[in-house]
ZAROKOL-925451 format. One record per residue: x, y, z of N, C-alpha, C, O in turn; residue in one letter; residue number from 1. Coordinates in pm, whole numbers. Layout:
// residues N
X,Y,Z,X,Y,Z,X,Y,Z,X,Y,Z,A,NUM
...
// end
This chain:
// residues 266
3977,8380,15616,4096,8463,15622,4210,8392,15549,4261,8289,15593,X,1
4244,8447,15444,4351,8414,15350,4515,8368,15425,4558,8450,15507,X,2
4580,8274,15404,4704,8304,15455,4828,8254,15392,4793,8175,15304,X,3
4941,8263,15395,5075,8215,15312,5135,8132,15408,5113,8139,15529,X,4
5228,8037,15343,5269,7935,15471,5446,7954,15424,5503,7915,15322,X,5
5505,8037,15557,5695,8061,15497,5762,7976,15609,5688,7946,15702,X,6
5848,7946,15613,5945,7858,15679,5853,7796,15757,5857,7830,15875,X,7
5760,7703,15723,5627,7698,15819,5574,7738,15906,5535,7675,16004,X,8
5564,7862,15882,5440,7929,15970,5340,8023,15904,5354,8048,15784,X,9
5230,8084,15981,5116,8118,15893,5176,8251,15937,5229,8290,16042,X,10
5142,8318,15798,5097,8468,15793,4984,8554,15768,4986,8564,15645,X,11
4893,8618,15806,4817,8695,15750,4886,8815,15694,4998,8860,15715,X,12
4789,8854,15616,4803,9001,15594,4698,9091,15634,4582,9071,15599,X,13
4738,9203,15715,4620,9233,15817,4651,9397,15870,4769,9427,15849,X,14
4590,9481,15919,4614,9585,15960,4564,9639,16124,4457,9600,16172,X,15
4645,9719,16189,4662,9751,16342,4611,9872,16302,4647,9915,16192,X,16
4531,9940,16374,4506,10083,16395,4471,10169,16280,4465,10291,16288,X,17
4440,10079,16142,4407,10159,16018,4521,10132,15956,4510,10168,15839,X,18
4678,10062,15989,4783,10100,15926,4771,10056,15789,4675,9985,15756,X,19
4890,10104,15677,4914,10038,15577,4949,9839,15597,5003,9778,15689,X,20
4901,9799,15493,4936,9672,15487,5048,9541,15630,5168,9540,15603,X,21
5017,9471,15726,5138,9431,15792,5144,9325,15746,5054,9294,15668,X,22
5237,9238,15771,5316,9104,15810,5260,9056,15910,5270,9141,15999,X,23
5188,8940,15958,5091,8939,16118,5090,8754,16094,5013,8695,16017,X,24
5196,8689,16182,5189,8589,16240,5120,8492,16307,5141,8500,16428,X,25
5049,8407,16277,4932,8346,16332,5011,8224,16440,5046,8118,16387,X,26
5035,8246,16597,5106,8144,16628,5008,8144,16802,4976,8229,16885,X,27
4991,7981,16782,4905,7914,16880,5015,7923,16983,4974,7954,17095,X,28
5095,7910,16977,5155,7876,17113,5213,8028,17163,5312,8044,17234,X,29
5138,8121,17116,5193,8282,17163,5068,8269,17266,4959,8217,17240,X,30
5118,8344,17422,5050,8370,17496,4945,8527,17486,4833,8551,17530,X,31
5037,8605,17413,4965,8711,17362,5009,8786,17289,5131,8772,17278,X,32
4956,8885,17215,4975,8957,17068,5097,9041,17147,5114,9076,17263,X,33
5203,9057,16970,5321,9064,16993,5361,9204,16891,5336,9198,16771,X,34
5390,9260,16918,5445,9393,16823,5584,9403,16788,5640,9475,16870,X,35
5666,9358,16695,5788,9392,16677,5823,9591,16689,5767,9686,16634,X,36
5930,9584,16779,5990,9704,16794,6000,9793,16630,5952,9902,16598,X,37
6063,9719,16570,6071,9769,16410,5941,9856,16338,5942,9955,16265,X,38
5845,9786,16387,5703,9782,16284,5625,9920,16355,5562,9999,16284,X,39
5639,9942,16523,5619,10055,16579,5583,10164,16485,5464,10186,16463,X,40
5663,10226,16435,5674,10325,16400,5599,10347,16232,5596,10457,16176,X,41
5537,10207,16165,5462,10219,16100,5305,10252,16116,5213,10284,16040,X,42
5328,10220,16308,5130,10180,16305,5134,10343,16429,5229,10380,16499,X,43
4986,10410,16415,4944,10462,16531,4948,10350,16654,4891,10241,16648,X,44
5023,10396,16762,5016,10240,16855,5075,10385,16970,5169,10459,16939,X,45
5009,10395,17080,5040,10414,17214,5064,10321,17311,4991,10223,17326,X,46
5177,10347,17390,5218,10248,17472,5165,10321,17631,5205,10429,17676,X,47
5060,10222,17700,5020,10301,17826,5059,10208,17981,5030,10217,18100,X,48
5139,10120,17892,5202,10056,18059,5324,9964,18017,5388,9987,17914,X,49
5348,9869,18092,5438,9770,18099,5429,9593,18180,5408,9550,18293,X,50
5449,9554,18088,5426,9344,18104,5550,9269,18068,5643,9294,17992,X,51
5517,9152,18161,5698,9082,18167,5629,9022,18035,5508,9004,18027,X,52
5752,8985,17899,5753,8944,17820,5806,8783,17824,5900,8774,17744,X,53
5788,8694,17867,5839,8521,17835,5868,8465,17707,5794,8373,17671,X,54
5972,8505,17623,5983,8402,17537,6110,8392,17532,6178,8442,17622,X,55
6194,8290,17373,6371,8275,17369,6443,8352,17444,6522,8298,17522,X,56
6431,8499,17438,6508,8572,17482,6497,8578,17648,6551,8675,17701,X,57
6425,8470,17744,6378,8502,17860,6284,8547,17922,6177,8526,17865,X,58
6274,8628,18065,6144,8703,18089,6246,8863,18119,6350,8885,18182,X,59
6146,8958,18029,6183,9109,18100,6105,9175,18054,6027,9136,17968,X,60
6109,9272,18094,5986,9388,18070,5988,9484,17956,6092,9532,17909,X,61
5877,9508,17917,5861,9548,17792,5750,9650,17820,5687,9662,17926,X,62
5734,9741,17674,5581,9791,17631,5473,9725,17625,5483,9620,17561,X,63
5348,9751,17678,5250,9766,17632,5148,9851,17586,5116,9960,17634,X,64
5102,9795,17493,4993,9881,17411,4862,9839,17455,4845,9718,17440,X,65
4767,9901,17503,4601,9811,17478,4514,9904,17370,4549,9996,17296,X,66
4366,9831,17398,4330,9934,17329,4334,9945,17156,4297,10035,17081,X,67
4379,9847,17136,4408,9832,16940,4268,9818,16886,4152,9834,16925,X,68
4331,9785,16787,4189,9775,16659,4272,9702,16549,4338,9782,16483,X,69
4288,9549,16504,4296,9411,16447,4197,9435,16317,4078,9412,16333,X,70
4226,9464,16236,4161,9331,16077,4264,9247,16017,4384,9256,15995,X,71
4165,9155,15997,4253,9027,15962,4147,8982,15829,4033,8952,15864,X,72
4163,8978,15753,4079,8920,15625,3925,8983,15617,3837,8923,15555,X,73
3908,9080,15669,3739,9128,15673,3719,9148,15821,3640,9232,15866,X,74
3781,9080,15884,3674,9032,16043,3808,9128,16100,3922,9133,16052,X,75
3720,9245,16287,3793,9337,16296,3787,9275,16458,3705,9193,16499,X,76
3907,9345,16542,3889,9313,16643,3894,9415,16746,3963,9495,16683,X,77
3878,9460,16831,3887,9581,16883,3906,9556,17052,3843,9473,17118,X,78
4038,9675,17114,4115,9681,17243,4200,9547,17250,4210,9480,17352,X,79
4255,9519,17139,4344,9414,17180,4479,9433,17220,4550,9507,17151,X,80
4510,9395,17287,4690,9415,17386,4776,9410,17313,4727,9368,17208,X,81
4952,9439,17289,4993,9387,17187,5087,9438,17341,5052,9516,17429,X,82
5225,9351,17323,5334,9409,17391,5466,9396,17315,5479,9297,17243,X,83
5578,9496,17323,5709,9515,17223,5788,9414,17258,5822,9370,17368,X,84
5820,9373,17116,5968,9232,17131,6074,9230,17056,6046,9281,16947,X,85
6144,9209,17059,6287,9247,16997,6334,9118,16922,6443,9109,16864,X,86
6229,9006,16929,6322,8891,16855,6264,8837,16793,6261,8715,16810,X,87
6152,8922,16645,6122,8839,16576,6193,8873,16450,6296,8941,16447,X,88
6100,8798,16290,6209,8789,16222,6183,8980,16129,6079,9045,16130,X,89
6277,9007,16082,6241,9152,16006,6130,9146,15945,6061,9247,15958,X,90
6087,9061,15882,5956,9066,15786,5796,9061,15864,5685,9075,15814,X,91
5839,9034,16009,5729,9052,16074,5705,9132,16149,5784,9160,16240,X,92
5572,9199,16131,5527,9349,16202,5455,9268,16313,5502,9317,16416,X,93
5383,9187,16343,5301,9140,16480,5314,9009,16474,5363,8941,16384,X,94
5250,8965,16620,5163,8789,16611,5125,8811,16688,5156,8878,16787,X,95
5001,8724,16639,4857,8689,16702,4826,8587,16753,4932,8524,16745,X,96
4756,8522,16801,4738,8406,16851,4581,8345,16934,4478,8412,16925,X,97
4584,8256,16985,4447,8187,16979,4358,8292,17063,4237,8305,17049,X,98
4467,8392,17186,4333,8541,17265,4255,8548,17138,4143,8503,17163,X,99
4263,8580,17027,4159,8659,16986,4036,8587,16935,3937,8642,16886,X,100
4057,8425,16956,3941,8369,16900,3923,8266,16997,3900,8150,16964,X,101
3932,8307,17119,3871,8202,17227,3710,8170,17271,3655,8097,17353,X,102
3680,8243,17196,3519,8199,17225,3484,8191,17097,3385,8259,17069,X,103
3541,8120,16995,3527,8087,16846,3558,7932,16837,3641,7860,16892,X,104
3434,7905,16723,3506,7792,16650,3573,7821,16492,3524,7889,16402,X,105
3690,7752,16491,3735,7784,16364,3863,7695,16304,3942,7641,16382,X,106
3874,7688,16199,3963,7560,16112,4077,7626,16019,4067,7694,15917,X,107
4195,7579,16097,4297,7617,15972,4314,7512,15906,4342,7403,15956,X,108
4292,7544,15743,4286,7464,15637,4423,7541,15547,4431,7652,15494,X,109
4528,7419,15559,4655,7419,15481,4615,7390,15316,4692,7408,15221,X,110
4497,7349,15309,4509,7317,15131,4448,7435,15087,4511,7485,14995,X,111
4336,7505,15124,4227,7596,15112,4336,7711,15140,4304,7804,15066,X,112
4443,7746,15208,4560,7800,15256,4490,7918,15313,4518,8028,15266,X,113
4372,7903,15441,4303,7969,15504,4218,7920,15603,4179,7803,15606,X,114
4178,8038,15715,4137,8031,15840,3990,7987,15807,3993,7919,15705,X,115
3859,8001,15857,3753,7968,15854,3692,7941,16000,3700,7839,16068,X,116
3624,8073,16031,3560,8074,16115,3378,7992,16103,3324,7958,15998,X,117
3331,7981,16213,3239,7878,16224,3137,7994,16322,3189,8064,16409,X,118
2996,8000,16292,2916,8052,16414,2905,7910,16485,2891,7932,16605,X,119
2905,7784,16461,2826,7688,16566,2958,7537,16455,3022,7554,16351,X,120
2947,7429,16531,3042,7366,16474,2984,7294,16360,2881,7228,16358,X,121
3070,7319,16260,3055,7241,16120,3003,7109,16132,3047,7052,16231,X,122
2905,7026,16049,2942,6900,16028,3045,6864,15992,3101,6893,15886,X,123
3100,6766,16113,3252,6682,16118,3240,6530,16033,3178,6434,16078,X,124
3306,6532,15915,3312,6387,15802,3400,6287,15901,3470,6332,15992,X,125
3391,6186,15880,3462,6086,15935,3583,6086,15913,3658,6040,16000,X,126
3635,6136,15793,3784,6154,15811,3900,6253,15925,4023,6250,15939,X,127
3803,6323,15981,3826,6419,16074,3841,6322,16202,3771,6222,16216,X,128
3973,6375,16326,4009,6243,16431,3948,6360,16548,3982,6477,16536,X,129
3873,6325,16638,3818,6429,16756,3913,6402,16876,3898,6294,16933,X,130
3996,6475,16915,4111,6476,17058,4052,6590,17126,3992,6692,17089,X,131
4086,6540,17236,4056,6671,17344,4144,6756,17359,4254,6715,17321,X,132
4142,6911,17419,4181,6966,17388,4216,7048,17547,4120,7084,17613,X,133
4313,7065,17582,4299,7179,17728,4392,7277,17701,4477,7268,17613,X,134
4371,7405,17800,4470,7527,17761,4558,7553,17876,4530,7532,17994,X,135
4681,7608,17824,4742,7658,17910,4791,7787,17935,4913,7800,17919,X,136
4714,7909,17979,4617,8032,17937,4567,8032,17838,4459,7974,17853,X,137
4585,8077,17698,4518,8079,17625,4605,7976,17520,4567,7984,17403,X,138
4691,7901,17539,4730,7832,17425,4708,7692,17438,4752,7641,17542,X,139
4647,7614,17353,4601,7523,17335,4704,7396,17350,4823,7407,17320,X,140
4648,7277,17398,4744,7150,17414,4676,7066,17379,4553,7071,17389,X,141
4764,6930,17311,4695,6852,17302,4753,6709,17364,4851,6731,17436,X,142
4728,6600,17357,4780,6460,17369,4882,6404,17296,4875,6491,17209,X,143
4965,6338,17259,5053,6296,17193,5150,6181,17257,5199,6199,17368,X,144
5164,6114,17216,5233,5962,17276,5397,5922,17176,5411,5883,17060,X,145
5497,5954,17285,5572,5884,17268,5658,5744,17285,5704,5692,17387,X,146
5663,5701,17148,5715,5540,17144,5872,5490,17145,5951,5526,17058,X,147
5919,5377,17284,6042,5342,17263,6021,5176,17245,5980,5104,17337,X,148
6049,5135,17133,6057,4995,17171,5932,4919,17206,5929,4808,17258,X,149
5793,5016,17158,5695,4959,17178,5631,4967,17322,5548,4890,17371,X,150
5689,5079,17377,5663,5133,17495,5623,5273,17491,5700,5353,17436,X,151
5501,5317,17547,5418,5440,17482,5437,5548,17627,5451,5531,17748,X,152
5431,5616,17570,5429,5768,17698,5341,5885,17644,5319,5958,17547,X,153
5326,5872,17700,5101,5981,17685,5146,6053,17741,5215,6005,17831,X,154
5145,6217,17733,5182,6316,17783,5074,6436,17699,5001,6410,17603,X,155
5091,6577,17771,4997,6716,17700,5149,6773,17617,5264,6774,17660,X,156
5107,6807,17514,5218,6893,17382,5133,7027,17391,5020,7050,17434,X,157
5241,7112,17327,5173,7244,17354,5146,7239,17167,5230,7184,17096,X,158
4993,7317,17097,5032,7296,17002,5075,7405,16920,4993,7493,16896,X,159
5200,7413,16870,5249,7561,16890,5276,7612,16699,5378,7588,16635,X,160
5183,7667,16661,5193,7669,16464,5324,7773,16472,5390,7760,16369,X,161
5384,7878,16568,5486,7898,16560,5616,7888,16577,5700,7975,16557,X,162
5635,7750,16625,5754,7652,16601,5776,7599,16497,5694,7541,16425,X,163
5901,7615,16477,5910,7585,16286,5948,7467,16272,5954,7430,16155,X,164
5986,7371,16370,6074,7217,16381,5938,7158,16408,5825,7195,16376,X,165
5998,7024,16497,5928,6901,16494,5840,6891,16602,5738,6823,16617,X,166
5926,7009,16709,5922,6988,16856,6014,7022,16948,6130,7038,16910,X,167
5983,7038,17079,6056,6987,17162,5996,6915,17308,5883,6884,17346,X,168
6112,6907,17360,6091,6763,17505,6122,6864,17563,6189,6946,17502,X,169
6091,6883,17672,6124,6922,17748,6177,6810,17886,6146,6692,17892,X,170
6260,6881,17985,6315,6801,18104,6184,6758,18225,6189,6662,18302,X,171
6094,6839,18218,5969,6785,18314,5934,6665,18246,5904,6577,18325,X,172
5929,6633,18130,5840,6512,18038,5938,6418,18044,5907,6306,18084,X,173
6068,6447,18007,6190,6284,17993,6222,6231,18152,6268,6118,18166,X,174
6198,6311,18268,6195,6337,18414,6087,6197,18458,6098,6088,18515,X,175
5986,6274,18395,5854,6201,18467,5806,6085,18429,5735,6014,18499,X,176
5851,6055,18291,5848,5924,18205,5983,5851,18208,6004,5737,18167,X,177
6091,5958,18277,6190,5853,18277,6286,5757,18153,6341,5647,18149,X,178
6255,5952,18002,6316,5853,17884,6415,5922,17854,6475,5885,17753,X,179
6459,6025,17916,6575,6107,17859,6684,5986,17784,6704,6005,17665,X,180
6751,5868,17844,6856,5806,17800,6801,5703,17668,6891,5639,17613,X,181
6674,5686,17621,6604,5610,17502,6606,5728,17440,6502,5706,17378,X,182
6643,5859,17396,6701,5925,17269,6798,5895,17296,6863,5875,17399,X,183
6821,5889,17095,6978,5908,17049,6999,6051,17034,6923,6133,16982,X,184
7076,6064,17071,7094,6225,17076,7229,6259,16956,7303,6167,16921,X,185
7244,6389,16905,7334,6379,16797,7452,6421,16811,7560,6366,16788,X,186
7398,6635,16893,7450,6679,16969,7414,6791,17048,7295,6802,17076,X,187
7487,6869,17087,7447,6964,17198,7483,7105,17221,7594,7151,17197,X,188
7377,7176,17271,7402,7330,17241,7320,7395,17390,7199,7414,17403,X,189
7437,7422,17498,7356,7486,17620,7283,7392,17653,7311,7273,17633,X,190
7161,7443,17717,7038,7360,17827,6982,7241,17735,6885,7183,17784,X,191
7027,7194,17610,6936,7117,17486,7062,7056,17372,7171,7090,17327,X,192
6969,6952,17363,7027,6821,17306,6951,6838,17179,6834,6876,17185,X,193
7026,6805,17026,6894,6744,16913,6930,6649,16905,7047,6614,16917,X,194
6783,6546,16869,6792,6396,16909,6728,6385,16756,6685,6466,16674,X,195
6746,6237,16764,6633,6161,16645,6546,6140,16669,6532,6053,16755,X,196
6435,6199,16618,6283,6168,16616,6242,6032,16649,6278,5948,16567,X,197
6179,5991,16744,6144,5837,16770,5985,5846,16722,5932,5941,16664,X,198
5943,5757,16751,5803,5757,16674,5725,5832,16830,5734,5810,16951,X,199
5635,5950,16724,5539,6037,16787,5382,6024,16706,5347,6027,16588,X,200
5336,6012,16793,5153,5931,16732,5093,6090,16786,5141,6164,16871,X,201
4990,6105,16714,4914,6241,16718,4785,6178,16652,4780,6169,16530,X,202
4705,6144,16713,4523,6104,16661,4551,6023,16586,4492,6030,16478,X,203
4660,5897,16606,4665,5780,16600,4737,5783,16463,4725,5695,16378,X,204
4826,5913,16449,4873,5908,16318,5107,5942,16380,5147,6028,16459,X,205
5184,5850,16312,5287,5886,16351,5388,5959,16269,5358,5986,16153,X,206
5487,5987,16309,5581,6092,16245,5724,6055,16364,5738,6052,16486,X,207
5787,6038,16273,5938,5970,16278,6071,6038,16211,6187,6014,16244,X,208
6045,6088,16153,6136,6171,16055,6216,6276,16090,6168,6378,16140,X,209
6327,6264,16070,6382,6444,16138,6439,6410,16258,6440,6292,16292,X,210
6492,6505,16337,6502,6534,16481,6393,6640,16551,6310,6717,16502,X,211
6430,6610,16681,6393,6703,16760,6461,6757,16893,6528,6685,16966,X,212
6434,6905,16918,6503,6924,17046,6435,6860,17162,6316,6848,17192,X,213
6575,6814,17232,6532,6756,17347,6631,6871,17512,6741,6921,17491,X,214
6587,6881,17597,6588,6999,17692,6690,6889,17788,6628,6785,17813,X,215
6805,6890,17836,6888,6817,17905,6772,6823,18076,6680,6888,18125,X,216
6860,6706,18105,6768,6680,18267,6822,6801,18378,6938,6836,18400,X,217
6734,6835,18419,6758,6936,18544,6819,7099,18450,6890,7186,18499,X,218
6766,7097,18318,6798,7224,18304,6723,7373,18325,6774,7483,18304,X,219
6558,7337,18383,6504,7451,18452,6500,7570,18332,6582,7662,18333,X,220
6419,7561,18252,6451,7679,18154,6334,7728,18154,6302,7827,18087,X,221
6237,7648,18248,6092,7716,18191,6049,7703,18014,6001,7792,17944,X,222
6076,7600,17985,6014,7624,17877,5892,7504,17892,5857,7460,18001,X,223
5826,7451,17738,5714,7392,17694,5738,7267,17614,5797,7284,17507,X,224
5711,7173,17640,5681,7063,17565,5607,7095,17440,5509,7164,17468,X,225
5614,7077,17350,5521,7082,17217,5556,7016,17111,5656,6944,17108,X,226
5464,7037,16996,5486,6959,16865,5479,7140,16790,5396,7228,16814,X,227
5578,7142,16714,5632,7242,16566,5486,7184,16444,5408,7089,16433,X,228
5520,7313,16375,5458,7330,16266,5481,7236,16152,5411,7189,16063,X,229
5604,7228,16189,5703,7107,16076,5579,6977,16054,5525,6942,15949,X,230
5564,6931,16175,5430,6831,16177,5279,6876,16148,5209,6823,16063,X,231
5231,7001,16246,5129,7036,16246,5062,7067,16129,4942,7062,16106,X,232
5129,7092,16076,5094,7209,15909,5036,7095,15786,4981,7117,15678,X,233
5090,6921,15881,5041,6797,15762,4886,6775,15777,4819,6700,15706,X,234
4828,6871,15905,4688,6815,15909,4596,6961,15907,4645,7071,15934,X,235
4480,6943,15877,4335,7065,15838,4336,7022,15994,4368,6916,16049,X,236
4286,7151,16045,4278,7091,16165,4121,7187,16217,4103,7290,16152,X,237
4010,7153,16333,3920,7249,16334,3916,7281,16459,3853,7191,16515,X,238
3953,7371,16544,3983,7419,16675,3819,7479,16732,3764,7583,16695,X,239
3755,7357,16851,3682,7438,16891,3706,7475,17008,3724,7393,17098,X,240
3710,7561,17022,3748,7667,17165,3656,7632,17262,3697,7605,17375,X,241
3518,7626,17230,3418,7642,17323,3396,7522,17404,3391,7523,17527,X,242
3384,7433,17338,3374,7258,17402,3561,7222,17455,3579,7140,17546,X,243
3647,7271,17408,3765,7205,17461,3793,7069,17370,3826,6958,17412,X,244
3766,7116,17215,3795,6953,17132,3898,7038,17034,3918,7159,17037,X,245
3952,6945,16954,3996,6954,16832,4004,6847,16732,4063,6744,16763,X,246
3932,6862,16574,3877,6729,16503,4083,6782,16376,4136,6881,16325,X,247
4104,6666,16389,4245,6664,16283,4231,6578,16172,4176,6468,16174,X,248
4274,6623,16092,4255,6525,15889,4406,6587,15888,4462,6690,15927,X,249
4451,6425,15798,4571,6452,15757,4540,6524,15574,4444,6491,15504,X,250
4631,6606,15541,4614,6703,15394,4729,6657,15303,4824,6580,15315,X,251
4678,6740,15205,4815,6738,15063,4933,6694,15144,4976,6579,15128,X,252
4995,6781,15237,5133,6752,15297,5205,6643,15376,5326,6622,15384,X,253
5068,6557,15451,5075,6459,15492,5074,6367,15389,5182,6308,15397,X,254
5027,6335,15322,5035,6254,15188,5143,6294,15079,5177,6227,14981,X,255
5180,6390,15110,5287,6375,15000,5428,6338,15084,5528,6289,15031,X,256
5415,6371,15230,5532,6276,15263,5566,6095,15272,5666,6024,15281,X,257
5381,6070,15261,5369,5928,15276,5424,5851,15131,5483,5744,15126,X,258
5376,5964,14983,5449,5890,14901,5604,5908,14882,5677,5828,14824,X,259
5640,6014,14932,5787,6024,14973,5860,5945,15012,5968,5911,14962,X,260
5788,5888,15147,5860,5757,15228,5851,5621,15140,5930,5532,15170,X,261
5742,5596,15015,5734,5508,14911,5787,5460,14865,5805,5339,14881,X,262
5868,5569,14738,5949,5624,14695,6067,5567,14761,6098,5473,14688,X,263
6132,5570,14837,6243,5584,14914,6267,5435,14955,6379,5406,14995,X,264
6134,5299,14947,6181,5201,14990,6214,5141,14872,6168,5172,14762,X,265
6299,5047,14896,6351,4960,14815,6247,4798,14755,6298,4717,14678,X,266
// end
């Protein structure tokens, strides 16, 4: 399945219900398929109930649709849920996310700039790093260790390809490890702080660069710990659903920031 990579995130191009051509969001950390209000009125789509919606905008109730019919590059999917949201960007008619391929193995490849489904798992090359993998309904987490001073904190990241930053902390994680005051923080907006990136290791590989949001202590927002696309998008990565693994290679993008950082020393 073919895809384009815009403010880092994946897009397909794909069709709902027979429609003309959509815009269709590929994001792991969506709990379930998402219909922009806008795009409605392009697709046959009946709405036959109603589901609390959880994301930026909070929790409230919305449309649902069941019952769809998904192509995405050839491969079709059929009765899939979609529910109405009001806060994505204009250019996007849906998003999708890991529901539809949970009993799949399959690899998003950033250089190949496409999906790749698997009947049984590929031979894995040694350059590939094997982490375990657990869900939290259907969205995938992984391990990730943060470093102060040579002091490590192992925690689950959500891994979310539709976060366009670095990340964020959330207040359960700086709480329980006890690092909220080891960020530098820059400044502040409501329930969240952006800080400077301290060193974050992912399959023994780190990333330092940038900021990230960090969630102030005791601010209760319900949100998720995770790592952004900003990072994710530097590695091929091969998601197997079925065993609970994921094998990661760093790509073009990871290497071209390494000669970047080269470059840059004196």
């Amino acid at each position: 399945m073919p895809f384009t990579l815009r403010g880092n995130r994946i897009y397909f191009e794909g069709t709902i219900n027979g429609s003309t051509p959509l815009s269709i969001q590929f994001d792991l950390g969506a709990g379930m398929s998402n219909i922009n209000y806008k795009s409605v009125k392009k697709i046959k789509m009946d709405f036959d109930g109603k589901a609390n919606l959880i994301n930026s905008d909070g929790t409230n109730e919305a449309r649902l649709s069941s019952k769809n019919e998904v192509v995405l590059g050839g491969f079709k999917w059929q009765n899939v849920d979609f529910i109405e949201t009001k806060n994505m960007e204009n250019w996007e008619d849906a998003i999708v996310g890991n529901s539809l391929f949970l009993d799949k193995i399959y690899a998003i490849d950033y250089d190949k700039k496409a999906i790749i489904l698997y009947d049984k798992l590929p031979l894995i090359n040694e350059e590939f790093k094997q982490i375990p993998m657990v869900f939290e309904g259907v969205c995938p987490f992984i391990e990730a260790t943060l470093v102060f001073n040579n002091q490590k904190y192992t925690d689950w990241f959500g891994f979310d390809t539709g976060n366009t930053s670095n990340g964020i902390i959330t207040d359960e994680i700086t709480l329980k490890h006890n690092i909220y005051d080891k960020f530098k923080k820059l400044m502040g907006f409501g329930s969240t702080k952006i800080a400077i990136m301290p060193d974050l290791s992912i399959a023994g590989y780190t990333f330092n660069k940038g900021t990230i949001t960090l969630e102030k202590p005791h601010a209760n927002t319900k949100s998720t710990t995770l790592i952004g696309n900003k990072i994710l998008k530097c590695f091929n990565v091969i998601i197997d659903n079925r065993q609970g693994f994921m094998y990661l290679k760093p790509n073009s993008m990871f290497q071209k920031q390494e000669e970047e950082d080269l470059k840059k020393k004196p």
